[in-house]
Every structure is written in structure tokens, then in C-alpha cells.
C-alpha positions in Angstrom: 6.7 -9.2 -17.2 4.5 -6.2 -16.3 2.5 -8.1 -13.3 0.2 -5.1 -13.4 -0.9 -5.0 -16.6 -1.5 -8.5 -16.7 -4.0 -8.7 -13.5 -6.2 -6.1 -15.3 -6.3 -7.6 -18.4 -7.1 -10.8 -16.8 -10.1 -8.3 -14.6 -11.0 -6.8 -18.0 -11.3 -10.0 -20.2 -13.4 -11.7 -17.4 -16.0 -8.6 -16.4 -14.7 -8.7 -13.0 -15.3 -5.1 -11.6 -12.2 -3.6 -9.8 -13.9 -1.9 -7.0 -10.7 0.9 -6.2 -7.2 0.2 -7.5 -4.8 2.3 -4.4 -1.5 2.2 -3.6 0.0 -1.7 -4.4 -4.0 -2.9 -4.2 -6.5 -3.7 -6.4 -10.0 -4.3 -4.7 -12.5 -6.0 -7.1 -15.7 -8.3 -6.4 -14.8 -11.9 -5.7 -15.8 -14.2 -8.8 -15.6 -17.2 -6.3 -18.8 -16.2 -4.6 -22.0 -14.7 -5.6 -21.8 -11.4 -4.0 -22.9 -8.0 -5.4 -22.7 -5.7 -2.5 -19.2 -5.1 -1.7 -15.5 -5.7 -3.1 -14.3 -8.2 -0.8 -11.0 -9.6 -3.1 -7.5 -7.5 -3.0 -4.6 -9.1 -5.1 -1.2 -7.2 -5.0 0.3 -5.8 -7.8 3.0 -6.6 -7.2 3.6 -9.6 -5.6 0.5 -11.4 -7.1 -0.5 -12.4 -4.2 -4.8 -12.4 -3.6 -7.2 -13.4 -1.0 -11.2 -12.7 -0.2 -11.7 -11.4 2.7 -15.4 -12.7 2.6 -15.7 -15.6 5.6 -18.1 -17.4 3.3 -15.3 -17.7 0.7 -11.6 -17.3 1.9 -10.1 -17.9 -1.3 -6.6 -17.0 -1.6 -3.1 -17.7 -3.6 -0.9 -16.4 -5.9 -1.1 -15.3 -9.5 -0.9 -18.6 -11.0 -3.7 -19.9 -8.7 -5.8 -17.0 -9.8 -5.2 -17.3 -13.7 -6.1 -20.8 -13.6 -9.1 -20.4 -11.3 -10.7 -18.0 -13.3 -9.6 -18.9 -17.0 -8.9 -22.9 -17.1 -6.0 -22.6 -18.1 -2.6 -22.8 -16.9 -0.6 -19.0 -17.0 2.1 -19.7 -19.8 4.6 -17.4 -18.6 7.5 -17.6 -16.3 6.1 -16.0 -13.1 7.0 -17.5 -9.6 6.9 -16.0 -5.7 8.4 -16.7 -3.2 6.6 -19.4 -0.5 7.8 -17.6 2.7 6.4 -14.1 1.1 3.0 -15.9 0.6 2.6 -16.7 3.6 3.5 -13.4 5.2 1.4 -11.8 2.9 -1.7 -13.8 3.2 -1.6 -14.2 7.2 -0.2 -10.3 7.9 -4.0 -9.5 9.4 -4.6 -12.7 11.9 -3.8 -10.9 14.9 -1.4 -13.7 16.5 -2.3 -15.7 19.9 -1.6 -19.0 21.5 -3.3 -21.1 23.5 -2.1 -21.3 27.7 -2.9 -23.9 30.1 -2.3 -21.9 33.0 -4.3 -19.2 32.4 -7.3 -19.0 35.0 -9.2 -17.4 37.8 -7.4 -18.0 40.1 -4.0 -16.7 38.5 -5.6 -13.3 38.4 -7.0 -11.9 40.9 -6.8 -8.0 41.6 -7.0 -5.6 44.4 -7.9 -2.2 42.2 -7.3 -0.3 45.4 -4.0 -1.5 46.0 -2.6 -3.1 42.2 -4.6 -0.4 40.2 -0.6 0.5 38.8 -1.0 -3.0 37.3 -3.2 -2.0 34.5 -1.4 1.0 33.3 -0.9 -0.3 30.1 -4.6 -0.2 29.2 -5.0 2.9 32.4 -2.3 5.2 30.2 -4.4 5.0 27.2 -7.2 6.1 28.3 -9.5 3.7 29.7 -10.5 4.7 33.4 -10.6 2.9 36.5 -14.4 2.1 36.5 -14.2 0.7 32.7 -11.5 -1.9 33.8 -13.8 -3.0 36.9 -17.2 -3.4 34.8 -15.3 -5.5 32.2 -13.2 -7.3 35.4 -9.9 -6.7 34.1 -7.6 -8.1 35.7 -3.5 -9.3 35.7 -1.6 -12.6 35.5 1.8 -11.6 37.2 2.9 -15.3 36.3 2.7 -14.5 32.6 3.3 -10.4 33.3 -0.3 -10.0 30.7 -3.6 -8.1 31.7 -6.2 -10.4 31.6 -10.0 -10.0 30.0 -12.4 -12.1 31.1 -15.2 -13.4 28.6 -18.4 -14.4 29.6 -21.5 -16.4 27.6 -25.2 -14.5 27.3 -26.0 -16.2 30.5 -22.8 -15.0 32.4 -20.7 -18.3 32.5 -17.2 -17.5 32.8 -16.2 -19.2 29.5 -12.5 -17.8 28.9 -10.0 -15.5 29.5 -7.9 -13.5 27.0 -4.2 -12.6 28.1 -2.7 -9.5 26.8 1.0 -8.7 26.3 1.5 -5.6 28.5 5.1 -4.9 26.7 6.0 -4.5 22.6 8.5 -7.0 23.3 6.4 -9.7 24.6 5.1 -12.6 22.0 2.8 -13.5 20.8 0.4 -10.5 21.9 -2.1 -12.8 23.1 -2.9 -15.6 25.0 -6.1 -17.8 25.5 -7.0 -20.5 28.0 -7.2 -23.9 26.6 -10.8 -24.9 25.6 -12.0 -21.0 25.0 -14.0 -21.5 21.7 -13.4 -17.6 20.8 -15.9 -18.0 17.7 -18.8 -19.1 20.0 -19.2 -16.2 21.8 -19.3 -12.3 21.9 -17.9 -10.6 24.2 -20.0 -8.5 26.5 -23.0 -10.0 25.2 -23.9 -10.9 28.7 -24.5 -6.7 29.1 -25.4 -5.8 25.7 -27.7 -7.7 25.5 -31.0 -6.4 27.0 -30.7 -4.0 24.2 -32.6 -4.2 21.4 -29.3 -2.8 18.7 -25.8 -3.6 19.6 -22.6 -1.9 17.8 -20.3 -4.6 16.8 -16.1 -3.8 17.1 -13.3 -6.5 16.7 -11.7 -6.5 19.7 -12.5 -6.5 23.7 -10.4 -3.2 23.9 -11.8 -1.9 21.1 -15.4 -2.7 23.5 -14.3 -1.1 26.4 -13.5 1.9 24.9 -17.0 2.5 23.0 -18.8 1.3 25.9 -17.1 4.3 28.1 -18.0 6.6 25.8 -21.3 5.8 26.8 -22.7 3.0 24.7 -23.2 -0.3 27.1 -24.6 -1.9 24.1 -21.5 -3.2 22.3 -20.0 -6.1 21.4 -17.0 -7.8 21.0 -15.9 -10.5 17.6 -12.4 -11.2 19.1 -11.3 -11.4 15.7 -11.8 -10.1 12.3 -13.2 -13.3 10.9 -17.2 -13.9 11.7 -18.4 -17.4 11.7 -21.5 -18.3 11.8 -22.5 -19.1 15.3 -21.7 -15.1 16.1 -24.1 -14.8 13.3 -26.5 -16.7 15.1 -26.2 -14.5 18.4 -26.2 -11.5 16.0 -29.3 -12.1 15.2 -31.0 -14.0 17.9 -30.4 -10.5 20.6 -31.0 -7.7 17.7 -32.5 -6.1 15.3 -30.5 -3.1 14.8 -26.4 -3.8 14.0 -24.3 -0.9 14.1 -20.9 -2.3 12.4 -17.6 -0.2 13.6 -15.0 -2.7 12.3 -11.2 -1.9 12.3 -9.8 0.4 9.3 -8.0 -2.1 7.8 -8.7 -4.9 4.7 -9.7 -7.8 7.6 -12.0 -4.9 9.2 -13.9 -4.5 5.7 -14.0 -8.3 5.3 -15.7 -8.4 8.9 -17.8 -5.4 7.8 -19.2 -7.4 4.6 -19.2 -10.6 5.9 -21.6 -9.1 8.7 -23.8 -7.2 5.9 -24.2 -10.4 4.2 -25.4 -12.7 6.6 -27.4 -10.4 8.6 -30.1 -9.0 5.6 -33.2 -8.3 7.4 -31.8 -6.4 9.9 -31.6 -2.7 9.9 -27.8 -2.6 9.2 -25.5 0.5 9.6 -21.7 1.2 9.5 -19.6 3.7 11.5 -16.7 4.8 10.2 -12.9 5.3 11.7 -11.9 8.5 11.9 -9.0 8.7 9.1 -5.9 8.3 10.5 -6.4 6.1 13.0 -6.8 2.4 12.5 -9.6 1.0 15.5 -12.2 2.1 17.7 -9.8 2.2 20.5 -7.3 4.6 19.0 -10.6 7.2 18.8 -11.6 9.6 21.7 -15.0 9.6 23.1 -16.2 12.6 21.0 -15.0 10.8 18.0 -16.9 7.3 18.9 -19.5 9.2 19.4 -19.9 11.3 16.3 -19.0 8.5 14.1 -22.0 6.1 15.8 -23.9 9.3 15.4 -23.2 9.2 11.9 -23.4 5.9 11.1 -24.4 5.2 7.9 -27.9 3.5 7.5 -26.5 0.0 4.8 -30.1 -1.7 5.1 
């Protein structure tokens, strides 16, 4: 069976627009959800396998699924996948974390005078000395993970997120037990006196746009936006610079943010090609590409 040729017929035969066909990807707009701004479904070509990366929608499945959700009718020929496949495909972009018990204030305190070679992992690329005090960085020598505070608009210590300092240590990242991630921002505590705010996926990612001089930024701590972000979103600004990670999750966050956020004067800075977040960029290159944002709404 030419898997291909049968996904664009099934496009074609439907009037579902495919957006960019690249590599093993086709990008078309979701017919799940009513959405005529941006291409937020990519199936695989090759595997079948399809998901929207629209948080409003989240659709996903395999070929099968797909031909039955869109036609009626069950796909008549012999076409199968395998289920451990599926589910790397589907999940490869949730960054992975578990939740710790023991991780707390009083597990990481830091003497930056004395135990600044703690935070060389984060120190060796690039962020300085005074960046990792503003955002109170500091290391769990129990769990051998730099540790990123997150505080509420009003300042309350609401949880802590544990990064692996080594390639070898999983999963990457740990979170105290009872730190609802999706009800805050991180950094909105700073950011927002402002009355715009550029919006990145992760705290790193923050820390590195904010020392290029931008205090105004903000954190999702994930690529998926829920709707109490929303809500902060658009209770602190008007003006929402998005600079999401160059990636399929990143232009999921990017139109899930467009789409829930009309009314605000919208922009979106780009990447620089090559590199795959904000904080593989240097400061010139944060800087020209929120310079050059480009104006959405």
C-alpha cells in the first residue's frame, strides 16, 4: 500500500488544505476544529501516525482513526502500526518530568560566592552570574539537579523545578509535589508591571531573553497552553510577543496562543534557523529576532 498516496487522496477528496508537505510530514488544517488561521495537524507519511497540536483540540491516532473520523467509514485495507511506535510517536515532544516529594527550600540553598561552581551547567552556557541570582537559582545536592524556583503574580513561592545537571540523568526534570505548572507563568511576578510580555516555553529559555535585556518575559513551562495561562495572558497585557521553540509542539503553543488571545496586538519572533529555542540563541540574535517580530494581529 502506498501510505502516501492514500493520505492525500483522503486530503484531496475531503478539501482539507495541506498547509506544507516536508520531509516525512504533512501539515494541513485540522478538520476537528474550526480554525482557519494556522495548520495545526501533521500526520506521517509514513507511519500514519497524526495529531493536532491545537490545545483546544488534541486529536490524535493512527491512519485508521483518521479515515474513519473524517469519512464514516471504516479503511478497507490491510494497514496496521505498531502500538509501542504510536506511542513514541505521538508523546516524542512532552518534554518528560516527574513529580518529587523532597524537593523544597530548604534542600537548596546556595552560597553564590562560595558554590557558584555549582551552576556550571547552566554558567557554561552562557547565562551569567547575576541572571542566576535574579531568577534564585539554586542546587539540590541531594538529587545532584539545579533548582528554579517559580513564583505566583503576587510572589508566593509556589514550586520549584529540578533540572538534570548530567545527559545521563532521568527524567530531565523534576517538580515538587502539588506545583500546578499550568496555573502559573513563570516570572510573571517581574514581567508583569509591563504593559507587553514575550512569551518562551521554558524557564531557561526566560532567563536567557531576559539577559539580553528584556525583563518582560514569561515562562509556559511547557508547550501546551491551557487556559488559566490564557487568563493571565490576558489579564497583565495587551501586547504578546510569541517566541515559541522551533519545533511542531512550539507552533502548536504559537497557534494555540494566537487563537485564544484575538484582541490583543499579537506578534511572533522567530528562531534563528538552525537552532531549536530561545536559549540556544545569543543576545544579538534574541534581540534582532524580537526586533523583528512579526506583527500577527
Amino acid at each position: 500500500m502506498n501510505l502516501e498516496k492514500e493520505i492525500k487522496d483522503l486530503f484531496l477528496n475531503h478539501n482539507i488544505y495541506i498547509s506544507s508537505n516536508t520531509g516525512e510530514e504533512i501539515n494541513v488544517f485540522c478538520p476537528f476544529h474550526k480554525n482557519s488561521n494556522s495548520a495545526a495537524m501533521y500526520i506521517n507519511i509514513k507511519t500514519g501516525l497524526w495529531q493536532c497540536f491545537n490545545p483546544s483540540c488534541a486529536k490524535k491516532g493512527n491512519f485508521r482513526q483518521l479515515y474513519y473520523e473524517i469519512t464514516g467509514k471504516s479503511f478497507g485495507k490491510n494497514y496496521s502500526i505498531d502500538p509501542y511506535n504510536l506511542d513514541k510517536e505521538l508523546n516524542q515532544y512532552k518534554n518528560e518530568y516527574v513529580i518529587d516529594n523532597s524537593l523544597n527550600i530548604d534542600s537548596i540553598a546556595i552560597d553564590y560566592d562560595k558554590d557558584a561552581y555549582l551552576l556550571d551547567t547552566l554558567i557554561e552556557r552562557g547565562l551569567s552570574l547575576d541572571t542566576l541570582k535574579y531568577f534564585e537559582v539554586g542546587y539540590s545536592k541531594e538529587k545532584n539537579r539545579v533548582v528554579i524556583p517559580v513564583r505566583s503574580a503576587s510572589y508566593e513561592l509556589v514550586g520549584f523545578i529540578g533540572r538534570a545537571t548530567l545527559d545521563s540523568q532521568q527524567p530531565r526534570y523534576l517538580y515538587n509535589k502539588g506545583f500546578r505548572r499550568a496555573d502559573y507563568l513563570f516570572n510573571l511576578q517581574n514581567a508583569k508591571v509591563h504593559g507587553d510580555v514575550i512569551i518562551v516555553e521554558g524557564s531557561i529559555d526566560a532567563m536567557f531573553v531576559h539577559q539580553a535585556g528584556f525583563n518582560n518575559v514569561v515562562a509556559s513551562l511547557g508547550a501546551a497552553i491551557p487556559k488559566s495561562q490564557i487568563i493571565l495572558l490576558k489579564k497583565y497585557f495587551d501586547k504578546i510577543i510569541i517566541f515559541s521553540d522551533n519545533d511542531m509542539a512550539g507552533e502548536a503553543m504559537r497557534d494555540g496562543i494566537i487563537e485564544q488571545c484575538l484582541g490583543k496586538n499579537i506578534s511572533v519572533a522567530e528562531v534563528s534557523k538552525g537552532l531549536k529555542d530561545p536559549g540556544e540563541m545569543n543576545t544579538e540574535q534574541i534581540q534582532n529576532a524580537i526586533k523583528f517580530a512579526k506583527h500577527i494581529i
